[in-house]
LUMGUPA-527455 format. One record per atom (N, C-alpha, C, O, CB): residue in one letter; z, y, x. Coordinates in steps of 0.02 Angstrom, whole numbers, plus 50000, padded with zeros to 5 digits. Glycine has a CB too. Layout:
N
AZYX...
//
This chain:
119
X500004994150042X500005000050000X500005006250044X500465006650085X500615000049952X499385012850040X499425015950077X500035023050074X500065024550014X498795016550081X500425026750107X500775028950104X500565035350072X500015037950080X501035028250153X501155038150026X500815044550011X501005050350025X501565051050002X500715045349959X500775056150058X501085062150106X501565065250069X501855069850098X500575067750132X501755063750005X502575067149991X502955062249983X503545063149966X502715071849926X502675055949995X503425051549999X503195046650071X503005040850071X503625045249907X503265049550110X503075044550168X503775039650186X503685039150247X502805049550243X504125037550179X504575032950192X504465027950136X504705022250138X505275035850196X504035030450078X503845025250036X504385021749962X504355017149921X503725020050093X504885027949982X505415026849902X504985025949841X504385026949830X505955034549878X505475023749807X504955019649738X505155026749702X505305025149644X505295009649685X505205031849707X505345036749655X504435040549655X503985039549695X506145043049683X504445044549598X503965045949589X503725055849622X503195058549640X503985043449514X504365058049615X504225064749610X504755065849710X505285063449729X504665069349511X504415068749734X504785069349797X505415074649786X505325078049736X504245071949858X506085076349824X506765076949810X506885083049870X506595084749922X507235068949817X507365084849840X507705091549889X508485092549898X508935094249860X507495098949856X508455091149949X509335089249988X509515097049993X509105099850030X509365084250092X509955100849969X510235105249990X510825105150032X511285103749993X510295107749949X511055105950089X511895106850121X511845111350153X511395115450160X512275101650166X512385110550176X512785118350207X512885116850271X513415116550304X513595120850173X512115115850292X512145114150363X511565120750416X511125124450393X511825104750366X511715120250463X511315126450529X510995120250547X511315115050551X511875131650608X510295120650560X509805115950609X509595120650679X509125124650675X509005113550562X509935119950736X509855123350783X509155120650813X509165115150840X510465123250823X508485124850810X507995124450835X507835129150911X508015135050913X507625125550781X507565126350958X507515132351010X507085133751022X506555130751013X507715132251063X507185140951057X506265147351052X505855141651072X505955135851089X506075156551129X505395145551066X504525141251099X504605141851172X504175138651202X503595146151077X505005144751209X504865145451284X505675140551321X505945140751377X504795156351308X505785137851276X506595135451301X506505129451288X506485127451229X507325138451263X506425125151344X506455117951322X507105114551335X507475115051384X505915114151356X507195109351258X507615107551242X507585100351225X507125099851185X507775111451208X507895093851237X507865088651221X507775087551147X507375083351128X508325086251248X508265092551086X508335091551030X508465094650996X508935098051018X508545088651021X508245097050915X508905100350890X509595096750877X509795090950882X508745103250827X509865102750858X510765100750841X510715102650766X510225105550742X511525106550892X511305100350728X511365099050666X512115100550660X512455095950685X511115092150646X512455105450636X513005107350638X513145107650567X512715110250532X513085112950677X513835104750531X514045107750469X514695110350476X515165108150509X514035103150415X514645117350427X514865121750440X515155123850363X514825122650312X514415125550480X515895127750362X516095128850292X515615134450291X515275136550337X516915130350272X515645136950216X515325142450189X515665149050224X515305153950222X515395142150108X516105149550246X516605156950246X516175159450338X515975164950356X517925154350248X516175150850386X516045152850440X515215155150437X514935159050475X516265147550487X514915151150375X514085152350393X514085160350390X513805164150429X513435148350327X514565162450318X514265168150303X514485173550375X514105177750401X514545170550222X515125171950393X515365176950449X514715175850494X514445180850518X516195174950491X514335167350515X513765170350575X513275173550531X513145179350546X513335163950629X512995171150482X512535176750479X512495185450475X512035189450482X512305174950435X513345186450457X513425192350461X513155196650537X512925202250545X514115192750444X513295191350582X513465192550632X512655192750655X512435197950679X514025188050659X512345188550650X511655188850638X511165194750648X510935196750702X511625187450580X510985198050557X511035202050531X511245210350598X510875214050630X511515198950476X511975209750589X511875215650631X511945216150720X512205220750751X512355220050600X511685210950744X511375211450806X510445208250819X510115206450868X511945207050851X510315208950749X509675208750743X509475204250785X509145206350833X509375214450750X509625196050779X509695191050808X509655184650748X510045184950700X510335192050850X509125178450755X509145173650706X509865169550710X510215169250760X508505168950715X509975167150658X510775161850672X510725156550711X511265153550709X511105157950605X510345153950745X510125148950799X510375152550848X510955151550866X509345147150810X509965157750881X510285162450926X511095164250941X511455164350991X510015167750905X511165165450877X511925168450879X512425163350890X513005164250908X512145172250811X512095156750874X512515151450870X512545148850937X513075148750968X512315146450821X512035147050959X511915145851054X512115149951111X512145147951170X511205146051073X512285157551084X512465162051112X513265160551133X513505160751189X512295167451073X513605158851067X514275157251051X514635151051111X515095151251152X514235154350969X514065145051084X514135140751109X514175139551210X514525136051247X513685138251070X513605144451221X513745146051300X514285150051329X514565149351383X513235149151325X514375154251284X515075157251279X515655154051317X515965155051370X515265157151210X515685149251259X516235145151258X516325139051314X516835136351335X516215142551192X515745138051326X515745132451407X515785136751434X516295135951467X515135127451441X515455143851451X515605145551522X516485146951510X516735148951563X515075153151556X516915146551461X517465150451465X517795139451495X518175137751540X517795156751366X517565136751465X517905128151490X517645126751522X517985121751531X517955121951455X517075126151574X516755124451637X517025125651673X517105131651668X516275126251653X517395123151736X517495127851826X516935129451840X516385127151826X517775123651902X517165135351881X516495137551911X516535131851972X516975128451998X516455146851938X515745132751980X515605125852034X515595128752106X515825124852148X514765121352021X515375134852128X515695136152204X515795145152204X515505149052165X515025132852278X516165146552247X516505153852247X515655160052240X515635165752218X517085154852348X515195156752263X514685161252251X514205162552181X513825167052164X514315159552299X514405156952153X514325158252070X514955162052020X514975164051962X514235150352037X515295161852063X516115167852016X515935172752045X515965177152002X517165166652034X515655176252119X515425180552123X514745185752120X514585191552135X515615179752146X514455179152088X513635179052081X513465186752064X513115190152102X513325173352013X513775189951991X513655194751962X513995203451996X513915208651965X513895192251896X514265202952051X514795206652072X514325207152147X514515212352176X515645202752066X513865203952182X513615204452252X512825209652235X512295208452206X513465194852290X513055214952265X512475221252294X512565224952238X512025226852215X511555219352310X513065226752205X513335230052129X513495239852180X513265245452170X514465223652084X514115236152245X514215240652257X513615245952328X513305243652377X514895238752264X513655253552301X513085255852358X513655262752377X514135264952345X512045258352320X513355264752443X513575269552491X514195266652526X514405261152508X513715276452456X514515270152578X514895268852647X514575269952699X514205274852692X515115262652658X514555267252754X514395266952827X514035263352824X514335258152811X514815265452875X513255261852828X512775255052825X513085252752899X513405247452895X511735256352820X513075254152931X512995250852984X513855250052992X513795247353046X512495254753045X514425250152985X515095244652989X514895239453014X515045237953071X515445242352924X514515235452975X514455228553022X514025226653079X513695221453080X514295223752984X514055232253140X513735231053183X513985233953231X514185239853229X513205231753175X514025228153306X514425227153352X515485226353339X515955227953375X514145233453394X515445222953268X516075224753248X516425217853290X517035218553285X516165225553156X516295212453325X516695211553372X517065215553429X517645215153447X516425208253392X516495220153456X516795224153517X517205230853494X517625233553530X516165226553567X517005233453420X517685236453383X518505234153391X519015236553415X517555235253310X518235225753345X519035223553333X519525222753406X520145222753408X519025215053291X519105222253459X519355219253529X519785227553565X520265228753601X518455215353590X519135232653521X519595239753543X520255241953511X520715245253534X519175246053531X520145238253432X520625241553404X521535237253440X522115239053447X520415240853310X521125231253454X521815227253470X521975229553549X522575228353558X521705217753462X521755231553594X521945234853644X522205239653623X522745240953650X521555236053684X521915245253560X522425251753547X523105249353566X523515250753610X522445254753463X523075245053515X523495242453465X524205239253536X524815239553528X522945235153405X523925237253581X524325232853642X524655238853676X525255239253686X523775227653703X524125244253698X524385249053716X525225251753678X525735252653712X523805253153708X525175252653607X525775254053581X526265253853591X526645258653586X525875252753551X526465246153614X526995244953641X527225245253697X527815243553707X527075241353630
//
């Protein structure tokens, strides 16, 4: 029996059916590859707070929801080595002395002779 394109699993019902729930199907952009969507259920009070949230950062609820979600690992992840905790914080700061770091061995060797002298 050949299958027919509104009932392709082939139920003996006649008229094809519509599941409503109160669920988010997290789909990702066209440029973000992703193994899968996710399927989250969610009460009514939280959908409506994301879509609020949505709405006024002019952002789809997929977005806002994945946004959340990275959020929240980077806050339970360790960071994996001291140059990724400082990742965002390196060449931030500008002006001083460019040149400090040069010949600053034969500096430190003067300052510690000052320094011997003292006593």
């Amino acid at each position: 029996m050949p299958r027919n394109p509104l009932n392709p699993l082939g139920f003996r019902h006649s008229k094809p059916f519509l599941c409503i729930t109160n669920r988010v199907t997290i789909t990702p952009p066209r440029l973000c590859i992703m193994a899968s969507p996710l399927t989250l259920r969610l009460d009514p009070k939280t959908r409506q707070r994301i879509a609020r949230l949505a709405r006024h950062k002019r952002l789809s609820t997929s977005e806002v929801i994945r946004q959340a979600i990275a959020a929240w690992a980077d806050r339970e992840e360790p960071v994996a080595s001291p140059y990724e905790a400082m990742m965002d914080l390196i060449g931030v700061v500008h002006g001083g002395n460019p040149k400090r770091s040069e010949r600053t061995g034969r500096r430190f060797a003067a300052l510690l002779k000052r320094r011997g002298n003292r006593s």
